[in-house]
PDB file of N, CA, C and O in Angstrom, chain B, residues numbered from 101:
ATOM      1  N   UNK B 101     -35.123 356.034  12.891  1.00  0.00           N
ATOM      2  CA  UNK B 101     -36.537 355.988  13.229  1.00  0.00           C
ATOM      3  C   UNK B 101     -37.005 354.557  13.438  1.00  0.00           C
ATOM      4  O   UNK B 101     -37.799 354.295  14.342  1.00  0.00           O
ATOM      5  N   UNK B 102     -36.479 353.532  12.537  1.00  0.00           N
ATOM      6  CA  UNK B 102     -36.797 352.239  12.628  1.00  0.00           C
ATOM      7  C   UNK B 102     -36.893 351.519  14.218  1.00  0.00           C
ATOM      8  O   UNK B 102     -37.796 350.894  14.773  1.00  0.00           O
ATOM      9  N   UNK B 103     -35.598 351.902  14.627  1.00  0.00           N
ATOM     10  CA  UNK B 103     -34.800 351.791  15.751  1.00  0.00           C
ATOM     11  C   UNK B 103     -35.555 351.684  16.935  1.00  0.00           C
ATOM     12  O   UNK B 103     -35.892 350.747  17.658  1.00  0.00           O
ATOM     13  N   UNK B 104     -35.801 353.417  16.934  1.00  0.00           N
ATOM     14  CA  UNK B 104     -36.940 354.154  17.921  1.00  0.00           C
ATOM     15  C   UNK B 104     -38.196 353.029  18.037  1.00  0.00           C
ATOM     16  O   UNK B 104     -38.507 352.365  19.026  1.00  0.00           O
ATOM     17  N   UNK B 105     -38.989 353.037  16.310  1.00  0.00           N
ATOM     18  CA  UNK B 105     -40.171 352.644  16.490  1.00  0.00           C
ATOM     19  C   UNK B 105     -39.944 351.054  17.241  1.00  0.00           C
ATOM     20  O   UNK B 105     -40.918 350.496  17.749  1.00  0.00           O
ATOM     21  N   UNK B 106     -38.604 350.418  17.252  1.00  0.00           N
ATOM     22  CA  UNK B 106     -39.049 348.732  17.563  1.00  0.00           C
ATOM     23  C   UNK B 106     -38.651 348.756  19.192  1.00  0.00           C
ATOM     24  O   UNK B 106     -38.879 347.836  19.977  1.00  0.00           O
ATOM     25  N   UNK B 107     -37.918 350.192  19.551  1.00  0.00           N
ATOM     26  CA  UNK B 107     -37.736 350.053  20.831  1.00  0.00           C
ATOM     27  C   UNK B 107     -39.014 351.118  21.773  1.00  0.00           C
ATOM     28  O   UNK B 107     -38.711 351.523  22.896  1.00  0.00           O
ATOM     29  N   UNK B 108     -40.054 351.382  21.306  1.00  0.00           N
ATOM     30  CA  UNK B 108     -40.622 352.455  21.704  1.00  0.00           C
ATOM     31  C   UNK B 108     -40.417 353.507  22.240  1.00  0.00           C
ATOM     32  O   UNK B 108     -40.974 353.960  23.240  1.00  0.00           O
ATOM     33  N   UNK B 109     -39.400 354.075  21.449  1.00  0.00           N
ATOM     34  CA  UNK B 109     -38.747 355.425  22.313  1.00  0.00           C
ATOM     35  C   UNK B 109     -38.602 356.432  21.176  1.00  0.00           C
ATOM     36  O   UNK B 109     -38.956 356.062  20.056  1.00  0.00           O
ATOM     37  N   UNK B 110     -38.308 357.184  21.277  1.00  0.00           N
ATOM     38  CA  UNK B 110     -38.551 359.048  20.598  1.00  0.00           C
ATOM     39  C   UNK B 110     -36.894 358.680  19.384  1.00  0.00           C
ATOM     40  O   UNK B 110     -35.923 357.975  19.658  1.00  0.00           O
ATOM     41  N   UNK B 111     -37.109 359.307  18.375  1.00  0.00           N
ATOM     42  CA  UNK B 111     -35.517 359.420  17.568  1.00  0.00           C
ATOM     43  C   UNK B 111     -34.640 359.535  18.360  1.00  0.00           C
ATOM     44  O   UNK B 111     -33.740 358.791  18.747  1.00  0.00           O
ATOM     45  N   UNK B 112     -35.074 360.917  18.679  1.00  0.00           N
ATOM     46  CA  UNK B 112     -34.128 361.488  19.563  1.00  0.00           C
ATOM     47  C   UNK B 112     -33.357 361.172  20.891  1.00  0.00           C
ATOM     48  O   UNK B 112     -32.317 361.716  21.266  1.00  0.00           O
ATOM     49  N   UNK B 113     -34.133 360.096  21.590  1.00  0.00           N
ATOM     50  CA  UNK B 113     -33.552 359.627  22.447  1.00  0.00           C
ATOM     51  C   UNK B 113     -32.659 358.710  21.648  1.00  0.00           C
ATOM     52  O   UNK B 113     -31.467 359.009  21.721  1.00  0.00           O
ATOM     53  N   UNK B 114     -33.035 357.380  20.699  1.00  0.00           N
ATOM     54  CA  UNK B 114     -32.046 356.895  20.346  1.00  0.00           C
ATOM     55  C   UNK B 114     -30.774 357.353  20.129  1.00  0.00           C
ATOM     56  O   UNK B 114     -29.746 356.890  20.622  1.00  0.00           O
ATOM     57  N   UNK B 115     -30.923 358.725  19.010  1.00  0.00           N
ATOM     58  CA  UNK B 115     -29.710 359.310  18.295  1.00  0.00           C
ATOM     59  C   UNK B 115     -29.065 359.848  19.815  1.00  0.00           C
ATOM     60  O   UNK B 115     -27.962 359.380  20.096  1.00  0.00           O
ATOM     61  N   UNK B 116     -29.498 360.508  20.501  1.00  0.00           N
ATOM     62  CA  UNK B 116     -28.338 360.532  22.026  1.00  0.00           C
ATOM     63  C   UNK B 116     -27.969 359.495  22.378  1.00  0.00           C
ATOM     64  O   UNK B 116     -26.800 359.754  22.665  1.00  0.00           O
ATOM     65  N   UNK B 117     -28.137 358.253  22.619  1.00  0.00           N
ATOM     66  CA  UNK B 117     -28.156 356.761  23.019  1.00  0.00           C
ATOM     67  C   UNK B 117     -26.243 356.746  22.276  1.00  0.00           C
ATOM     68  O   UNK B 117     -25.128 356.712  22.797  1.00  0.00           O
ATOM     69  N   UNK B 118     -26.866 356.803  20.576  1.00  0.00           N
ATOM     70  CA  UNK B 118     -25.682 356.922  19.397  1.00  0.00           C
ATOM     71  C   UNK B 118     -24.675 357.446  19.830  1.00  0.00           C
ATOM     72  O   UNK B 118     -23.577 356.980  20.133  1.00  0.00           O
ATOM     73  N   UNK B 119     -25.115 358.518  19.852  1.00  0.00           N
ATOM     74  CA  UNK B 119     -23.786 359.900  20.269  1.00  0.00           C
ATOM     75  C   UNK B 119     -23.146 359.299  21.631  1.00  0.00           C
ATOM     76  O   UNK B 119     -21.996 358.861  21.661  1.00  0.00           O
ATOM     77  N   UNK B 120     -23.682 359.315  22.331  1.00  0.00           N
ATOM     78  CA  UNK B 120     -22.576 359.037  23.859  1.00  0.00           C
ATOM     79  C   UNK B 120     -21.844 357.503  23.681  1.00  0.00           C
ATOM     80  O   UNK B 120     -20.853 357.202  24.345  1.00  0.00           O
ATOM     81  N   UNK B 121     -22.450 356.607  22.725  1.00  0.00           N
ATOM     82  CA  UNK B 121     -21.952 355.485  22.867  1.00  0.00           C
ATOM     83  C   UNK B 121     -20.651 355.458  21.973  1.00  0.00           C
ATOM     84  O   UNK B 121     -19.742 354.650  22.164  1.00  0.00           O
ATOM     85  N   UNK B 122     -20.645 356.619  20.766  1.00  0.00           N
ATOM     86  CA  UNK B 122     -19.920 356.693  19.714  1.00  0.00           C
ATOM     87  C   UNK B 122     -18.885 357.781  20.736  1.00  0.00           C
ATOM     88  O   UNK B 122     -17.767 357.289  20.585  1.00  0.00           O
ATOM     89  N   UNK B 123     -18.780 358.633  21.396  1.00  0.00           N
ATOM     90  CA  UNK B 123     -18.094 359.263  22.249  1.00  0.00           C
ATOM     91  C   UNK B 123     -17.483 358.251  23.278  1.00  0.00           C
ATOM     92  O   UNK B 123     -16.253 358.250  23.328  1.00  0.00           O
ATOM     93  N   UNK B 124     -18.187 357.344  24.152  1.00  0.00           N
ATOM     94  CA  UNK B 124     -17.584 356.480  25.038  1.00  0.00           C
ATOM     95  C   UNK B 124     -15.939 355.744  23.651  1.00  0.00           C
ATOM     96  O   UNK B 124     -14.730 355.812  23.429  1.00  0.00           O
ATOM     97  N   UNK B 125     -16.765 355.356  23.357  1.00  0.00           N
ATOM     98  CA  UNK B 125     -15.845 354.152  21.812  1.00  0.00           C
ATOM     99  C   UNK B 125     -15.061 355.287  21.333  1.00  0.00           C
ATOM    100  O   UNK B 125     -14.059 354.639  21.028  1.00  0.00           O
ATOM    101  N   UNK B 126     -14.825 356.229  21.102  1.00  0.00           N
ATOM    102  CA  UNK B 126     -13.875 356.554  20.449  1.00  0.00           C
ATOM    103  C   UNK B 126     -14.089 356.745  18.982  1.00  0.00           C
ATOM    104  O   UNK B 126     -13.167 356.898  18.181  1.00  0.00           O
ATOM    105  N   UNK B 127     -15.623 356.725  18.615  1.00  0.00           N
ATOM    106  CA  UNK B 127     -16.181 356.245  17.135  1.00  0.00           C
ATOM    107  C   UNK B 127     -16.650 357.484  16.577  1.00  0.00           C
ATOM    108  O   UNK B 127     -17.510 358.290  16.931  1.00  0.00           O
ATOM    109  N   UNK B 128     -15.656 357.403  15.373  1.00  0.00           N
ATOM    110  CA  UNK B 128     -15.899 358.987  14.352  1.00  0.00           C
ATOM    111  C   UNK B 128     -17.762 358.763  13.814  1.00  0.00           C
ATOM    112  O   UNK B 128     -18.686 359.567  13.939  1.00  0.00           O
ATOM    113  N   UNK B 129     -17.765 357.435  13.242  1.00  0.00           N
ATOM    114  CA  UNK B 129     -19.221 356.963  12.467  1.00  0.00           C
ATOM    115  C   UNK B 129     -19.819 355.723  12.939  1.00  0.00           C
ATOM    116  O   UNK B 129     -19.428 355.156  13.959  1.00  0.00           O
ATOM    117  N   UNK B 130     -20.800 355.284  12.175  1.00  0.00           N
ATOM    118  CA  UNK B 130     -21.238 354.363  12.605  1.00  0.00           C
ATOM    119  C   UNK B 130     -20.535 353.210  12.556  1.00  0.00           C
ATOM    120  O   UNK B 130     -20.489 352.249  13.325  1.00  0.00           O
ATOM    121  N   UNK B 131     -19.926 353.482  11.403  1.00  0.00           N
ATOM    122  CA  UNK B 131     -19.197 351.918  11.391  1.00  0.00           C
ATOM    123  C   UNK B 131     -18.150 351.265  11.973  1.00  0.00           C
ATOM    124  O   UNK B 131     -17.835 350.083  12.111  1.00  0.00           O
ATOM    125  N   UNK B 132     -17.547 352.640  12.376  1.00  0.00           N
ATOM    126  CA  UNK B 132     -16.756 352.769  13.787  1.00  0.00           C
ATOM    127  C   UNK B 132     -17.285 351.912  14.921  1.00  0.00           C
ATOM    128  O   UNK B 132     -16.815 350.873  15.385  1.00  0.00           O
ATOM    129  N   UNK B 133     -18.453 352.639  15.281  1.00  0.00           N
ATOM    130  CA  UNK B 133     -19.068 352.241  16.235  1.00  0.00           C
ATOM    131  C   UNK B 133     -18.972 351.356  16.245  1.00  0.00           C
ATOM    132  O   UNK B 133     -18.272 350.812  17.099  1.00  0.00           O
ATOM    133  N   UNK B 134     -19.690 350.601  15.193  1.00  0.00           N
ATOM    134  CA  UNK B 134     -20.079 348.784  15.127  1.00  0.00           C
ATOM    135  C   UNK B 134     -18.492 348.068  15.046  1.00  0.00           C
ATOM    136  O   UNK B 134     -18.315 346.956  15.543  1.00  0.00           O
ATOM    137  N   UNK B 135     -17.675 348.611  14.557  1.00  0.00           N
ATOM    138  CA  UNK B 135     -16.578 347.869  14.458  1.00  0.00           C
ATOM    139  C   UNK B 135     -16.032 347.641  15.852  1.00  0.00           C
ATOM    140  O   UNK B 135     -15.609 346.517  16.121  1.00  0.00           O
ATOM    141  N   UNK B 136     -15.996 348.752  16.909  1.00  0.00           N
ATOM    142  CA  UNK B 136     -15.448 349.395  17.985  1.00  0.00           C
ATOM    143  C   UNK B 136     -16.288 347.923  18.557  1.00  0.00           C
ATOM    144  O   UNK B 136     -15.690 346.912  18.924  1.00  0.00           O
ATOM    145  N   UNK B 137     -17.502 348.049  18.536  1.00  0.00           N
ATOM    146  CA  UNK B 137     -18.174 347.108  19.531  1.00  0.00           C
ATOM    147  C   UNK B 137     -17.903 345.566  19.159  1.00  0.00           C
ATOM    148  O   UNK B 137     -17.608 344.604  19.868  1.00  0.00           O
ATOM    149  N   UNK B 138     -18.063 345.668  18.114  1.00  0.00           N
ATOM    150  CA  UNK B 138     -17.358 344.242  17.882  1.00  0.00           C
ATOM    151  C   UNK B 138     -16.019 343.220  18.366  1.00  0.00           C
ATOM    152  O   UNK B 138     -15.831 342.028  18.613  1.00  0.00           O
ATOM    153  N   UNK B 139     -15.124 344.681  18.323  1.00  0.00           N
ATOM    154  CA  UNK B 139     -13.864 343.985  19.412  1.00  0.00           C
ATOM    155  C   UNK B 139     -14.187 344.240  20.590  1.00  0.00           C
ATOM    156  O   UNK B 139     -13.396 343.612  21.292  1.00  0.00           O
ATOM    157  N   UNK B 140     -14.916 344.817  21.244  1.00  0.00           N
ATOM    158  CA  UNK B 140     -14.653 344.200  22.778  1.00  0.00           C
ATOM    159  C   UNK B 140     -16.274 342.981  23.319  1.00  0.00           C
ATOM    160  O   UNK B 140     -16.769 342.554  24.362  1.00  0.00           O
ATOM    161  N   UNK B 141     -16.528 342.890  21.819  1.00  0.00           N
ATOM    162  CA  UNK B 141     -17.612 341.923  22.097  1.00  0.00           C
ATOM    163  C   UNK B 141     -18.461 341.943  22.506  1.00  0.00           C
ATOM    164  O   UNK B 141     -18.987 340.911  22.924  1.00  0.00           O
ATOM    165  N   UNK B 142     -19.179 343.453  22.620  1.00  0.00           N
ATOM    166  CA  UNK B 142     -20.373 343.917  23.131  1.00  0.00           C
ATOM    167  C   UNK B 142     -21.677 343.743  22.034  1.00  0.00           C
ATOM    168  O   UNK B 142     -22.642 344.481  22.234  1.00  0.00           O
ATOM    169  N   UNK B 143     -21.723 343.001  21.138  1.00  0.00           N
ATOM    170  CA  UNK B 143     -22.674 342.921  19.702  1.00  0.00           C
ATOM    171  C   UNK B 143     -23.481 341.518  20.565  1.00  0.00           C
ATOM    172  O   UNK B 143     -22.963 340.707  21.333  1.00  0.00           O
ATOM    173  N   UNK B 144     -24.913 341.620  20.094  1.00  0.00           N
ATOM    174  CA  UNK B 144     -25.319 340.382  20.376  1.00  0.00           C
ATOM    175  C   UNK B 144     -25.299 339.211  19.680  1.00  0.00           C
ATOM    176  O   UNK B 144     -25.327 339.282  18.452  1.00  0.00           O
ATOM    177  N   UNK B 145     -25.253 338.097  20.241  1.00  0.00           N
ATOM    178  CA  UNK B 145     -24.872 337.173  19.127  1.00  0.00           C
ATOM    179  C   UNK B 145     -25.717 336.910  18.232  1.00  0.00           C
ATOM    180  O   UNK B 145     -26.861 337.335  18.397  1.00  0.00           O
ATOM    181  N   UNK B 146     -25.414 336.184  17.107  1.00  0.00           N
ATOM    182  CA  UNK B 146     -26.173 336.097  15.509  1.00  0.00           C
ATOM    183  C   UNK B 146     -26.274 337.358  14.802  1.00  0.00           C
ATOM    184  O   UNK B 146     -25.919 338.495  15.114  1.00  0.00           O
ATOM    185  N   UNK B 147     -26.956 336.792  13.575  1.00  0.00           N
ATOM    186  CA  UNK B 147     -26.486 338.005  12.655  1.00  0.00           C
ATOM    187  C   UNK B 147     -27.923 339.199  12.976  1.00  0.00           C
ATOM    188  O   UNK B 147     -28.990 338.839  13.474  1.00  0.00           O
ATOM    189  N   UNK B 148     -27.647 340.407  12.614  1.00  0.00           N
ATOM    190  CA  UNK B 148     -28.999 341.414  12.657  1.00  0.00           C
ATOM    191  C   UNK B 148     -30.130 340.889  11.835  1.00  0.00           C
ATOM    192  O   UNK B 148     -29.889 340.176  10.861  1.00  0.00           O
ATOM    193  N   UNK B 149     -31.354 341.206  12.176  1.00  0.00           N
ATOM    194  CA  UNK B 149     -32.257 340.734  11.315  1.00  0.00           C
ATOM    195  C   UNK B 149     -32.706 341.478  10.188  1.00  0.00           C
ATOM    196  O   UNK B 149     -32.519 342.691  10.285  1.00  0.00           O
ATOM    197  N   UNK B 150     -33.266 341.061   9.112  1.00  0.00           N
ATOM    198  CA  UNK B 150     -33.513 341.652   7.834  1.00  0.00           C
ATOM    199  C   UNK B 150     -34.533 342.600   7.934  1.00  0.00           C
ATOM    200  O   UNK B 150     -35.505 342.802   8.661  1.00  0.00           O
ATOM    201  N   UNK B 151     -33.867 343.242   6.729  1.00  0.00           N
ATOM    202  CA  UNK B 151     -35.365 344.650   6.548  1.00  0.00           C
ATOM    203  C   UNK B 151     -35.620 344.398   5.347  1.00  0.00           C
ATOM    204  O   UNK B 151     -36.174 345.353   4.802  1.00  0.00           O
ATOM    205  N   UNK B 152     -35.357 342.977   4.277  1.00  0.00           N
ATOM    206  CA  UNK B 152     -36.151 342.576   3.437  1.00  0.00           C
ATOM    207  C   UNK B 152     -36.975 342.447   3.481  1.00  0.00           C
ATOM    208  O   UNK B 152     -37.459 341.800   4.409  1.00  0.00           O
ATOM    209  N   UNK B 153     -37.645 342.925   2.593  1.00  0.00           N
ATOM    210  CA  UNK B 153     -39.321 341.894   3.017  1.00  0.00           C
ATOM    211  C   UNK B 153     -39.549 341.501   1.621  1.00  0.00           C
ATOM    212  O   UNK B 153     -39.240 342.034   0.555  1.00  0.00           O
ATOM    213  N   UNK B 154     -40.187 340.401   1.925  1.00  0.00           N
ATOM    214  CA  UNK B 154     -41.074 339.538   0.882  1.00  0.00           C
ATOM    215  C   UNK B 154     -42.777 339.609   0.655  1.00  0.00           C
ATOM    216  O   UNK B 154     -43.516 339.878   1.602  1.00  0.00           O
ATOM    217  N   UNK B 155     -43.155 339.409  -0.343  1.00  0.00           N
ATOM    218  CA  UNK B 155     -44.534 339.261  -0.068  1.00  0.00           C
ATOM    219  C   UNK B 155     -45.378 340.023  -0.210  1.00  0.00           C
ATOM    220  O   UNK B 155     -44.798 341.032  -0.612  1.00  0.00           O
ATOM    221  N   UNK B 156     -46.819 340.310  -0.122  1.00  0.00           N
ATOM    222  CA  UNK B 156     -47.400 341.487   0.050  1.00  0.00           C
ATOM    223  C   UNK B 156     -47.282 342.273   0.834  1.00  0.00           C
ATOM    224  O   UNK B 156     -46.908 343.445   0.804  1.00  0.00           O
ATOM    225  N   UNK B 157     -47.895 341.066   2.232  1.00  0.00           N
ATOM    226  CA  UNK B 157     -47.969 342.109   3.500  1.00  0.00           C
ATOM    227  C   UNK B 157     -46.206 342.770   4.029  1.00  0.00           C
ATOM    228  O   UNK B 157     -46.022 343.159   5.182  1.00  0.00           O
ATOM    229  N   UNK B 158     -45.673 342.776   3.526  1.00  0.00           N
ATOM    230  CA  UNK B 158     -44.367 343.442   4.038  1.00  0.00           C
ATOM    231  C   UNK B 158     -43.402 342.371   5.007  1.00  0.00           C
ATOM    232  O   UNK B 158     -42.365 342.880   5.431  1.00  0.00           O
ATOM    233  N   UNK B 159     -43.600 341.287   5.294  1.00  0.00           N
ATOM    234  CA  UNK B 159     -43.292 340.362   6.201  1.00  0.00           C
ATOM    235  C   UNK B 159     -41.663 340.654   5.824  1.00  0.00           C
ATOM    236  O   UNK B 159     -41.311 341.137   4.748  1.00  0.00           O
ATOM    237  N   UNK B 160     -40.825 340.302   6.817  1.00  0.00           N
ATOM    238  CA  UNK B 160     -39.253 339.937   6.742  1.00  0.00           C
ATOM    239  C   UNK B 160     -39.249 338.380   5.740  1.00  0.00           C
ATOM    240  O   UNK B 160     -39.989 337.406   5.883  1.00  0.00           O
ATOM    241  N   UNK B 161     -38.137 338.593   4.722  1.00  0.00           N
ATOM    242  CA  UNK B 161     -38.306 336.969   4.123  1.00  0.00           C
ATOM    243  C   UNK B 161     -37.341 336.060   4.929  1.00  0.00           C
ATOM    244  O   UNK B 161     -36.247 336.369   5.401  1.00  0.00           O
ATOM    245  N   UNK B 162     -38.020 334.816   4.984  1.00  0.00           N
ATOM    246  CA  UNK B 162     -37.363 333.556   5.618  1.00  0.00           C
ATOM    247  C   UNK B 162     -36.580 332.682   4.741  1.00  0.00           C
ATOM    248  O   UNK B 162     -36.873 332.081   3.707  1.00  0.00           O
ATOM    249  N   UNK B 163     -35.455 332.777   5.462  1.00  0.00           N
ATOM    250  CA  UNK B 163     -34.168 331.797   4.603  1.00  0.00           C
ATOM    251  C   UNK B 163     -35.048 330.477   4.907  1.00  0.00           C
ATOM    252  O   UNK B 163     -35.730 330.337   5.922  1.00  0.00           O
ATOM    253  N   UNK B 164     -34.938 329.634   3.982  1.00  0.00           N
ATOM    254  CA  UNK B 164     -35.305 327.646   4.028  1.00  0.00           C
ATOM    255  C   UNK B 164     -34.089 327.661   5.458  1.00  0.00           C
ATOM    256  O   UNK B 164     -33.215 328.471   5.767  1.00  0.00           O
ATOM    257  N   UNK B 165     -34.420 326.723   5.908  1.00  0.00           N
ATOM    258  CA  UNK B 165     -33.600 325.941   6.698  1.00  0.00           C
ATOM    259  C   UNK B 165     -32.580 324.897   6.033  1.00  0.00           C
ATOM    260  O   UNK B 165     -33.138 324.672   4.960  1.00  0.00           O
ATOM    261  N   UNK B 166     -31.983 324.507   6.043  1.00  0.00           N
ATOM    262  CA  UNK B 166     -31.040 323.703   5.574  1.00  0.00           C
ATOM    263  C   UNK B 166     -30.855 322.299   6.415  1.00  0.00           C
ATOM    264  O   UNK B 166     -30.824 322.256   7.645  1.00  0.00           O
ATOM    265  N   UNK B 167     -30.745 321.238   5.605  1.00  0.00           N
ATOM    266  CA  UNK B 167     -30.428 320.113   6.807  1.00  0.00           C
ATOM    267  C   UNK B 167     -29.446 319.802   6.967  1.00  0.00           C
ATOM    268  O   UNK B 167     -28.752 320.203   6.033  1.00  0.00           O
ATOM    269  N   UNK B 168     -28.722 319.097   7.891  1.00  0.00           N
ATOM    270  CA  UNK B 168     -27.069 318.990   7.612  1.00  0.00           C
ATOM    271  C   UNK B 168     -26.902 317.473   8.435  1.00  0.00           C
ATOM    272  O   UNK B 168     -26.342 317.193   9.495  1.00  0.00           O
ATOM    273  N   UNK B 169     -27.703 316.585   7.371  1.00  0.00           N
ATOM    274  CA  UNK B 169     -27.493 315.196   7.523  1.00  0.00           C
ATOM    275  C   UNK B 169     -26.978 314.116   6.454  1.00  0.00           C
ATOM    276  O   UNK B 169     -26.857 312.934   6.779  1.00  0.00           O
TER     277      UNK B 169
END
């Protein structure tokens, strides 16, 4: 549902999206999936973003930056 809501589209379209992509790949589960996509390098780069949240208002929390001088 998360998914849906950040791409504005129905569950259900996503979860078909799932299914044919997990059928193309060869992918029993999800983690299949993600693994599957990972070797042929279809993942976008950097890491996924958090569904932590911090705070009141629900915000995602922000790692400090680090300096590297």
């Amino acid at each position: 549902r998360e998914i849906a809501e950040v791409l504005g589209r129905s569950p259900r379209t996503v979860e078909a999206h799932r299914s044919h992509l997990m059928q193309k790949l060869g992918a029993a589960n999800i983690i299949e999936l993600l693994l599957r996509a990972a070797e042929l390098g279809i993942l976008p780069n950097g890491p996924a973003p958090s569904t932590e949240t911090g705070g009141t208002n629900g915000s995602p929390l922000q790692e400090e930056a680090s300096e590297s001088k």
